[in-house]
C-alpha positions as CSV (number, residue, x, y, z in Angstrom):
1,X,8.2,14.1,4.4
2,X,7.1,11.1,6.1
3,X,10.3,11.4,8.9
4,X,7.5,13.7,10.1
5,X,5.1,11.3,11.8
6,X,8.2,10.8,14.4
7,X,8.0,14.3,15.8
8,X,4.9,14.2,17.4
9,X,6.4,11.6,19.7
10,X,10.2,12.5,19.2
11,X,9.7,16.0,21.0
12,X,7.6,15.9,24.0
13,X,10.0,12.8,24.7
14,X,13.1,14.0,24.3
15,X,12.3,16.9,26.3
16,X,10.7,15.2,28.8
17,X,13.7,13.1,29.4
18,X,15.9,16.4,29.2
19,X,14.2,18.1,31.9
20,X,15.1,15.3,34.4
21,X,18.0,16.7,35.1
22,X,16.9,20.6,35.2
23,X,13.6,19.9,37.5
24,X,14.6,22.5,39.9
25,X,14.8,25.2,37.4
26,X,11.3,25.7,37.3
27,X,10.9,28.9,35.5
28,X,13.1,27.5,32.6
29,X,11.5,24.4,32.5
30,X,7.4,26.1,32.5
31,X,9.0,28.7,29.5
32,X,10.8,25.7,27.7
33,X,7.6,23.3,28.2
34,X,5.5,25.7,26.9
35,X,7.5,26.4,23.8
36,X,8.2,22.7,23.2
37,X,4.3,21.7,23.2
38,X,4.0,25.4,20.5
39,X,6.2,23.4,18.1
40,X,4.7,20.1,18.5
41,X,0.8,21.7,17.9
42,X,3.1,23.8,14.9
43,X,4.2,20.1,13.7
44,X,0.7,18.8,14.1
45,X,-0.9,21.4,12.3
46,X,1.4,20.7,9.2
47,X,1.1,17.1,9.4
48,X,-2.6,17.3,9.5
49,X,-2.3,19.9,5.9
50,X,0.0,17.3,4.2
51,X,-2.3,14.3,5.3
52,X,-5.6,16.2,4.2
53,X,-4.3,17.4,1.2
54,X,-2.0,14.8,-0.4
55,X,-2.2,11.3,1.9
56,X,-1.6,9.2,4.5
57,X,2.0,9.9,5.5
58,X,4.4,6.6,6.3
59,X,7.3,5.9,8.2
60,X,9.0,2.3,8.1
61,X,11.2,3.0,10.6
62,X,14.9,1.4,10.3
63,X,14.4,0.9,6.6
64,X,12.0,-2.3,6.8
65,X,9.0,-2.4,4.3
66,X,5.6,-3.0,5.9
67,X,4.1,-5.6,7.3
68,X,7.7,-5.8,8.8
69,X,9.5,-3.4,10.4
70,X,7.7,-1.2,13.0
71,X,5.5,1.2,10.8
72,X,3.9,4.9,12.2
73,X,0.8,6.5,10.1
74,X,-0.4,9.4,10.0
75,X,-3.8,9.1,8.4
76,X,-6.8,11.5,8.5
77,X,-8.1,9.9,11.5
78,X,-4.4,9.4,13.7
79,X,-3.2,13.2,12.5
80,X,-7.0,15.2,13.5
81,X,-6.4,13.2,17.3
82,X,-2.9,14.0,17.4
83,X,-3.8,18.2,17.0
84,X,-6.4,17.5,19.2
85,X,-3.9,16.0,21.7
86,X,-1.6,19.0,21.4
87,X,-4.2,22.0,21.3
88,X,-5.4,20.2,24.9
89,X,-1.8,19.7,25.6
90,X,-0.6,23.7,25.4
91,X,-3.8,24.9,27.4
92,X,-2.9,22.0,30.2
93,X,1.0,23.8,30.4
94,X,-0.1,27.0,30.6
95,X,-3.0,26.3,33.3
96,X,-0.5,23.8,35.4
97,X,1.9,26.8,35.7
98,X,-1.1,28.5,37.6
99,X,-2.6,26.1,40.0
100,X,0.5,23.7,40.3
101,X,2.4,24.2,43.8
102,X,6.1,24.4,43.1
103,X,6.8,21.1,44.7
104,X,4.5,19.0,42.3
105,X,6.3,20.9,39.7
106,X,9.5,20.5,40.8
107,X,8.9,16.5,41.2
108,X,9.3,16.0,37.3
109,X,5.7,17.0,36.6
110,X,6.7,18.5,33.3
111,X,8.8,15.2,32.3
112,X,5.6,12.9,33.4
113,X,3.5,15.2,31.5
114,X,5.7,15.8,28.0
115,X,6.1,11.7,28.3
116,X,2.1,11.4,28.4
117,X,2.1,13.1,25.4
118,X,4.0,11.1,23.9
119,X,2.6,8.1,24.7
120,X,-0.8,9.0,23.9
121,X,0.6,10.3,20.1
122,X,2.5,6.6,19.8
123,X,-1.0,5.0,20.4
124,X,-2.5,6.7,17.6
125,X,0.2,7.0,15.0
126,X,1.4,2.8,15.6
127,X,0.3,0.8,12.8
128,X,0.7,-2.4,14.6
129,X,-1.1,-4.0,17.6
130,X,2.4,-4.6,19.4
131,X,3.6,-1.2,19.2
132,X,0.3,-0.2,20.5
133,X,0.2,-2.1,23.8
134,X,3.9,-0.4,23.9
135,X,2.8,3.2,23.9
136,X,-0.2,1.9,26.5
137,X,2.5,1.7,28.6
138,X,4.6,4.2,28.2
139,X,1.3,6.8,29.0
140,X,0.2,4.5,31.8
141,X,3.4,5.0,33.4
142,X,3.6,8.6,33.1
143,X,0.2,8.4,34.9
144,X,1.3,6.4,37.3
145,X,3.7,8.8,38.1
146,X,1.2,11.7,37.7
147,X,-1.8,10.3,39.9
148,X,0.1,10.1,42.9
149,X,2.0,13.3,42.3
150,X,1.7,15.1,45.5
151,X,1.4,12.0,47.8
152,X,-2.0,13.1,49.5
153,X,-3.6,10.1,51.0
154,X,-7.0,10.1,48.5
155,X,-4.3,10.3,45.8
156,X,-2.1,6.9,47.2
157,X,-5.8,4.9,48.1
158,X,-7.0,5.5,44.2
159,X,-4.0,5.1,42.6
160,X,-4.0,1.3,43.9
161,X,-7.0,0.6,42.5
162,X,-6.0,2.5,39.2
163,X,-2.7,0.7,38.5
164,X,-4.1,-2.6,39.5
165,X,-6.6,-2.8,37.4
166,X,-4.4,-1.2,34.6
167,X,-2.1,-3.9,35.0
168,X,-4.8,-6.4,35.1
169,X,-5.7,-4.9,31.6
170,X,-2.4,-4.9,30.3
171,X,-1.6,-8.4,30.6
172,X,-4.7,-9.4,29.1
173,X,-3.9,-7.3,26.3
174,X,-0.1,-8.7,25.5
175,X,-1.6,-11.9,25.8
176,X,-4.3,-11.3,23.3
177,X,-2.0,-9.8,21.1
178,X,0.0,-13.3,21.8
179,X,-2.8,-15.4,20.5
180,X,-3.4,-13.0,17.4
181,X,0.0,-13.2,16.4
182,X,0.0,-17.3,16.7
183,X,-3.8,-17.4,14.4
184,X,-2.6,-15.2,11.8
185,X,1.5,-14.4,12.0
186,X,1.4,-11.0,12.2
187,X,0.6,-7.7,14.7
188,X,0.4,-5.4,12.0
189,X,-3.2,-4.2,11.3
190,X,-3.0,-3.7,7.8
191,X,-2.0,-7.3,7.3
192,X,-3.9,-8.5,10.2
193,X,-7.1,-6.8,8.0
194,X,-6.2,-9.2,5.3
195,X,-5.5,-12.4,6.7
196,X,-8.8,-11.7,8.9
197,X,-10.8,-11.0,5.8
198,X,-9.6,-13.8,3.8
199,X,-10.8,-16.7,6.3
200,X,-14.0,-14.0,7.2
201,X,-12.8,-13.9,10.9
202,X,-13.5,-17.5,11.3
203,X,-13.0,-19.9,14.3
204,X,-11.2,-18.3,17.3
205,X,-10.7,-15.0,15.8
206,X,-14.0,-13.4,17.3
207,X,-12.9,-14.4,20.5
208,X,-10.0,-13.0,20.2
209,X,-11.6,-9.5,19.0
210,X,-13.9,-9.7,22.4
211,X,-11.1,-10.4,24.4
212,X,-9.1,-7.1,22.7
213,X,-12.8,-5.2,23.4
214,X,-12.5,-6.4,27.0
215,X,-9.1,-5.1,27.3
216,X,-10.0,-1.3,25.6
217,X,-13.2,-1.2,27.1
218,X,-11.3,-1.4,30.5
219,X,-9.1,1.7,29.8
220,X,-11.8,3.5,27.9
221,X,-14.4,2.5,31.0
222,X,-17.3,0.8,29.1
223,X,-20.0,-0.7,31.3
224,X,-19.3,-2.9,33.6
225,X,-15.8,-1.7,34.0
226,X,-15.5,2.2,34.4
227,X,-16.2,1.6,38.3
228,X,-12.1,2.8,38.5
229,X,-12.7,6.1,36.8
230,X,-14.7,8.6,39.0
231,X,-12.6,8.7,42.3
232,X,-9.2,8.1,40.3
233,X,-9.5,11.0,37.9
234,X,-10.5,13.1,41.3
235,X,-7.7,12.2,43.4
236,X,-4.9,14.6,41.4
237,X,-4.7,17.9,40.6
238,X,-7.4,19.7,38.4
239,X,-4.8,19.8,35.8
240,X,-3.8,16.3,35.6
241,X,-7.4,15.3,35.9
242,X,-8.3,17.3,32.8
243,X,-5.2,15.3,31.3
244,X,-6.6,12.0,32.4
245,X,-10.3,12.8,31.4
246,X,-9.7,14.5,28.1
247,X,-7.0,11.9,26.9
248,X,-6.5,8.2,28.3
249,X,-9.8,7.0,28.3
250,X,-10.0,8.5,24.5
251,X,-7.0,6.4,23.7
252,X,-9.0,3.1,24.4
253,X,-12.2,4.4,22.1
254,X,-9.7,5.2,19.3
255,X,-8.4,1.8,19.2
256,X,-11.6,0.2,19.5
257,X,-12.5,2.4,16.6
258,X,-9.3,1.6,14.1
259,X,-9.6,-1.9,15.3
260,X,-13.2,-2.4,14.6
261,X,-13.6,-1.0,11.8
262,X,-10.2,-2.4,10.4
263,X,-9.7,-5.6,11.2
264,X,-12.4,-7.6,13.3
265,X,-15.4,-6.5,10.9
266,X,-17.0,-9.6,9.3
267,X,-19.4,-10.5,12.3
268,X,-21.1,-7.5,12.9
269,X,-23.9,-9.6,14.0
270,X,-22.0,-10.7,17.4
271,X,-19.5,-8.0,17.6
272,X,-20.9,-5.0,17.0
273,X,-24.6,-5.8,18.5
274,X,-22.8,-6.3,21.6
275,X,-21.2,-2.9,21.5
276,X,-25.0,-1.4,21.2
277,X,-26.1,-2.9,23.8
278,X,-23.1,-2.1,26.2
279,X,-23.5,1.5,25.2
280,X,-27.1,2.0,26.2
281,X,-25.8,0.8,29.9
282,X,-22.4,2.9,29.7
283,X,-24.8,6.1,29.1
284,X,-27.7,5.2,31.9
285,X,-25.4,4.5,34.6
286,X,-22.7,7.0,33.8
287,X,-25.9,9.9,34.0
288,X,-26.7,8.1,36.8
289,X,-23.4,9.2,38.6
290,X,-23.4,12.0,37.4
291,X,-26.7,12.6,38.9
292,X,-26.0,10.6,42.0
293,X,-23.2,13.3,43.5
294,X,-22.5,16.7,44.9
295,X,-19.1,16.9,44.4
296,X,-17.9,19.6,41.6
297,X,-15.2,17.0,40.1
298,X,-17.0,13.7,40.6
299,X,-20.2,15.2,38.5
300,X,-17.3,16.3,35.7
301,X,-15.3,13.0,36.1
302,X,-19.0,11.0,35.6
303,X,-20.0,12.7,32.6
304,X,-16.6,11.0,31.1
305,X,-18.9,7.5,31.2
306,X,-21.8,8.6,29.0
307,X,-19.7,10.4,26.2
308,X,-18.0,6.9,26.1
309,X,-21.6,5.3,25.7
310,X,-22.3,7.6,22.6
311,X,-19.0,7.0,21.2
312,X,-19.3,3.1,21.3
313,X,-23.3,3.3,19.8
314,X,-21.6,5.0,16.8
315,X,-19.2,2.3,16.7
316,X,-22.0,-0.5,17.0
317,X,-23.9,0.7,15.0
318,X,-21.3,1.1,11.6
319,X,-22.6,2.9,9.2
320,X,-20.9,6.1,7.6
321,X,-22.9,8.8,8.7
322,X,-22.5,6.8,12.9
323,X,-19.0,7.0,12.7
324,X,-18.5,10.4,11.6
325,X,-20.0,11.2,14.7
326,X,-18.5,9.1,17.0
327,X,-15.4,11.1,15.4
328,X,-17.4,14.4,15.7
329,X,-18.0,13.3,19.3
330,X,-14.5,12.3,20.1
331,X,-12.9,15.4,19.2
332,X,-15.7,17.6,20.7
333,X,-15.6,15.2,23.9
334,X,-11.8,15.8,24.1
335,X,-11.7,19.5,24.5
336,X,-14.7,20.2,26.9
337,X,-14.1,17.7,29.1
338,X,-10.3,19.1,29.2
339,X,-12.4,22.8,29.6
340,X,-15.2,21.6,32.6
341,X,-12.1,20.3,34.7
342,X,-10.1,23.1,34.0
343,X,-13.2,25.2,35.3
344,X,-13.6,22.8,38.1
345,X,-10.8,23.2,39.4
346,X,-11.4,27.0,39.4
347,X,-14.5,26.6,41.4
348,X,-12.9,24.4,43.6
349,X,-10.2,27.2,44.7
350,X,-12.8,30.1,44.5
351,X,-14.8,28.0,47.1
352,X,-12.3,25.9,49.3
353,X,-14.6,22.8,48.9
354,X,-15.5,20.7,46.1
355,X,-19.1,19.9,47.9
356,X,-21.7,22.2,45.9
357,X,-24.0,22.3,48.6
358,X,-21.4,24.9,50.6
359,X,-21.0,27.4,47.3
360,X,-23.5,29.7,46.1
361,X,-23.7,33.2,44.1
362,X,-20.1,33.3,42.9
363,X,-22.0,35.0,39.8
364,X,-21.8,38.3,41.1
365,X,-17.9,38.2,42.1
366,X,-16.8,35.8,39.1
367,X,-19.4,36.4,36.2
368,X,-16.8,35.0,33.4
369,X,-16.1,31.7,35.3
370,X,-19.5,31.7,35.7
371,X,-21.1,32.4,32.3
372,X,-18.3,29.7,30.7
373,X,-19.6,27.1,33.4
374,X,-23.3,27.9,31.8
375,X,-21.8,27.7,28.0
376,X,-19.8,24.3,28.7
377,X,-22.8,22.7,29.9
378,X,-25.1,23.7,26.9
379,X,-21.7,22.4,24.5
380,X,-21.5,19.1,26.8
381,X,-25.6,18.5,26.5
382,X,-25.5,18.7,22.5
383,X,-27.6,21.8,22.8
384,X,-27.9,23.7,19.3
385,X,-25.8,24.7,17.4
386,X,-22.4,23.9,19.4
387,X,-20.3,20.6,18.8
388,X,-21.7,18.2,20.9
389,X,-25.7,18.9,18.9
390,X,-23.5,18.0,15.9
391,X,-21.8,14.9,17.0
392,X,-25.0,13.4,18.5
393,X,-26.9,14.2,15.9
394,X,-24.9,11.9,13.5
395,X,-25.0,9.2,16.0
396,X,-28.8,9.2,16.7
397,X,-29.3,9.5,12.8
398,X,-26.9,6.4,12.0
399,X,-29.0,4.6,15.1
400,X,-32.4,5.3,14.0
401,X,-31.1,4.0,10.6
402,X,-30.4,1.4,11.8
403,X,-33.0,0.7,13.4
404,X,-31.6,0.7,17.2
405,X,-34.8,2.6,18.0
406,X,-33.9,2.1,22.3
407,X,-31.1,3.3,22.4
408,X,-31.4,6.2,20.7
409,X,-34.5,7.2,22.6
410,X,-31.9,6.2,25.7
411,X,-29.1,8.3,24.3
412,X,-31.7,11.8,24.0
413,X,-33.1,11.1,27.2
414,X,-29.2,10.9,28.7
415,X,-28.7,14.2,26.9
416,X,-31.3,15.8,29.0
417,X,-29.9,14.4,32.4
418,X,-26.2,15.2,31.2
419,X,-27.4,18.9,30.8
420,X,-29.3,19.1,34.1
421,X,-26.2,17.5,35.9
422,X,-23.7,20.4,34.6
423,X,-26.4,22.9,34.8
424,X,-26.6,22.1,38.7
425,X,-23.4,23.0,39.1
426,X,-24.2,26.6,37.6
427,X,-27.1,26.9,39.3
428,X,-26.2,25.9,42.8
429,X,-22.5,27.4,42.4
430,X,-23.4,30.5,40.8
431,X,-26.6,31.3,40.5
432,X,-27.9,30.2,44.4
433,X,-28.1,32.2,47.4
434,X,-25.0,33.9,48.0
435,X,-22.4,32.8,50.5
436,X,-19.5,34.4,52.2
437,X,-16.3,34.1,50.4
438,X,-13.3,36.2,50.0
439,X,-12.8,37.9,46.6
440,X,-10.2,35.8,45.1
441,X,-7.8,37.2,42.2
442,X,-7.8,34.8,39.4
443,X,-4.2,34.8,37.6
444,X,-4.8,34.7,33.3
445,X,-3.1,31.1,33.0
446,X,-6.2,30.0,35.7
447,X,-9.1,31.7,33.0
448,X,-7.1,31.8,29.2
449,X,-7.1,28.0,28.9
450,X,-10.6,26.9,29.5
451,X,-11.7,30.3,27.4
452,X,-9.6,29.2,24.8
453,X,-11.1,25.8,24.6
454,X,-14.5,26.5,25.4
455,X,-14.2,28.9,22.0
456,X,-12.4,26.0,20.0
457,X,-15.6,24.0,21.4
458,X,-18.3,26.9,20.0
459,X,-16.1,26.8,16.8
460,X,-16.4,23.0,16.0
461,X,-20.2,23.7,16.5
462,X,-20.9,27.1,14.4
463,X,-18.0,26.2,12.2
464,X,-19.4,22.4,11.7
465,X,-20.4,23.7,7.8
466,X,-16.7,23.6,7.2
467,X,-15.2,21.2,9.6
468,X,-18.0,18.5,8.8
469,X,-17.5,17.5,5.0
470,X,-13.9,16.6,6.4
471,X,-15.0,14.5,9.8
472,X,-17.1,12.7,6.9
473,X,-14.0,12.2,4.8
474,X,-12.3,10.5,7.5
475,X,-15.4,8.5,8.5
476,X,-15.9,7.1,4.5
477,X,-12.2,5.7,4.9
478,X,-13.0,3.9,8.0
479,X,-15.9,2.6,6.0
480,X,-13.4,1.1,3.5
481,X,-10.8,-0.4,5.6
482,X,-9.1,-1.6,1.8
483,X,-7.6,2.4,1.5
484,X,-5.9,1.6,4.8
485,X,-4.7,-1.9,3.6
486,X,-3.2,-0.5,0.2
487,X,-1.2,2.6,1.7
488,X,0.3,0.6,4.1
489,X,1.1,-2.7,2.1
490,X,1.7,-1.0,-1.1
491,X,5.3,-1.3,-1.2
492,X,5.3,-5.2,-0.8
């Protein structure tokens, strides 16, 4: 049963790699793409049963025990991203097959897209740091390959700034992972948990765990350093924005989360005040852009920063009840933004310009576009009873607890202005004067997706009576790192 925890990154990449050499087929390769990401949510779904009902699942690849062969979990946390991943994933196919022109498709989008996939399920089914930094690259590389997809000259200008400062990241974080290794003799985080714990991360080891922050906070585009984001994740295609938006910069808060609540967790004092603090400015400047802009996808693409800022304050602040909803918040942030872009990118064909201040009264011609543009925002803002009410809710409770009184008044206030930024959008878009436009015929794989999500949104809200009890589950474990430690090292 454990040869499972492969598939999720066996599939999309060896597909991927297949359809190289059948690019020009493009019917076959949409049909087969679409398929291929079926059996891989199929493969998730059952993985996330087995892990739920009977345990972690582990795979010591090549035969070699833990801590010393390469090691792939599947553990409540790694399996619930990796559906999440794949539901995102299948709507992505089916709405690329829509919008995409056939020569973006036919220059290996599928392959670069099938290979992000995998990449992003490597980074959170690795069990060691190494490996980790490994499937960093392999995603940033499909994204390389993705953001300049099309070779428009907005898309070549940010995709310098993108890969440079990836690259900049991605040295610093194989170094880092080089100075780990020479403090304690291992990469793999189970063990790295132990021999952490047993000196009580003394003497270089906290600069070491700031230095890994630095280097996830970079990709996941924490204050000071998300200045890359807006303009990069605007350049592509709505589709491949939604990608980059609902996935990559989740990657970076996941392994801030496993690796701050595993490993570097004995100076909460330094560590984990800082990450407070660093939210409260991630959430007021990203509203701030959002706020700042009249352009449809740079108001979506600035609503990424803030949802990090709430993710990191349940992180900081560490309690149970905080990081089931930074987990809450994760999965919920995953799927709308994936939805909003989606949805943006509809607006931004129904309309011919991304600049809201030229669109107007689209209500009357496109009410269902329309009406999910109105939902999304109240599921984005954390209005009752959707998902994001139920995510923040958690967080501001664990902050109050805590006593981190300022930034949760910071975090309520950013809900309002994250509301009233998506809510502009609706009201400028579709509720304003009316303008002149053509009647456009949307085709179903243009609408389906971002219903489909939207709904999967609304039912991690209304359905939170059900869904929550096993978010907590997850969120106790991360609470007591030691459950990790004995699965993994339990055949020493």
């Amino acid at each position: 049963m454990s040869n499972l925890v492969i598939l999720p990154i066996l599939i999309p990449l060896f597909f991927g790699t297949m359809f190289i050499f059948f690019h020009n087929k493009l019917a076959t390769v949409r049909l087969l793409s679409f398929f291929v990401l079926l059996i891989n949510t199929a493969t998730a779904v059952f993985i996330v049963y087995e892990v739920f009902s009977k345990g972690a699942l582990i795979l010591e690849t090549g035969g070699w025990k833990a801590p010393y062969g390469i090691i792939l979990i599947a553990d409540k946390l790694s399996s619930l991203l990796i559906l999440t991943t794949n539901i995102i994933a299948l709507a992505a196919c089916w709405y690329a097959g829509a919008t995409l022109d056939e020569e973006r498709e036919k220059h290996y989008f599928y392959t670069l897209f099938l290979i992000l996939i995998a990449g992003v399920s490597g980074a959170f089914l690795t069990g060691d740091l190494f490996n980790l930094f490994v499937f960093f690259e392999v995603l940033l590389m499909a994204s390389y390959g993705l953001i300049v997809l099309g070779a428009t000259k907005i898309q070549l200008r940010e995709s310098i700034k993108y890969v440079l400062l990836n690259l900049f990241s991605s040295m610093l974080f194989v170094t880092t992972v080089a100075f780990l290794y020479s403090v304690t003799g291992t990469v793999n985080m189970a063990q790295l948990a132990e021999r952490v714990g047993d000196v009580q991360q003394k003497g270089v080891l906290t600069a070491i765990a700031i230095l890994l922050f630095v280097v996830f906070g970079t990709k996941g585009a924490l204050f000071p350093l998300y200045f890359w984001l807006p303009k990069s994740y605007t350049a592509p295609p709505p589709v491949i924005s939604a990608l980059f938006g609902a996935l990559l910069t989740k990657v970076g808060i996941y392994s801030i989360l496993r690796v701050f609540s595993l490993i570097f967790i004995y100076k909460l004092e330094t560590t984990h005040t800082f990450f407070v603090i660093l939210a409260g400015f991630t959430l007021v400047f990203g509203v701030i852009g959002a706020l700042s802009t009249h352009n449809v996808k740079l108001i979506i693409a600035y609503n990424i920063i803030p949802a990090i800022g709430f993710m990191i304050l349940g992180i900081g602040t560490f309690s149970s009840e905080s990081l089931a909803g930074t987990i809450y918040y994760l999965v919920h942030d995953m799927i709308i933004k994936a939805a909003l872009f989606f949805l943006a990118g509809i607006l931004v064909y129904i309309a011919g310009t991304s600049d809201l201040r030229q669109m107007g009264g689209y209500i009357q011609k496109y009410p269902l576009v329309g009406w999910m543009f109105f939902l999304s925002a109240l599921v984005l803002a954390g209005i009752p009873p959707f998902s994001g009410f139920i995510g923040k809710l958690l967080l501001l409770k664990g902050a109050f607890a805590e006593k981190h009184y300022m930034i949760a008044a910071i975090g309520l206030g950013c809900s309002l202005l994250i509301l009233l930024s998506i809510i502009r959008i609706f009201i400028m878009a579709f509720w304003g004067e009316q303008k002149e436009v053509k009647r456009i015929k949307l085709k179903p794989g243009m609408v389906i997706p971002p219903l489909a999500l939207l709904c999967f949104s609304i039912f991690l809200g209304i359905g939170a009576e059900w869904i929550y009890p096993h978010i907590q589950s997850i969120a106790d474990g991360l609470a007591n790192p030691s459950e990790y430690i004995n699965e993994v090292l339990k055949a020493r």
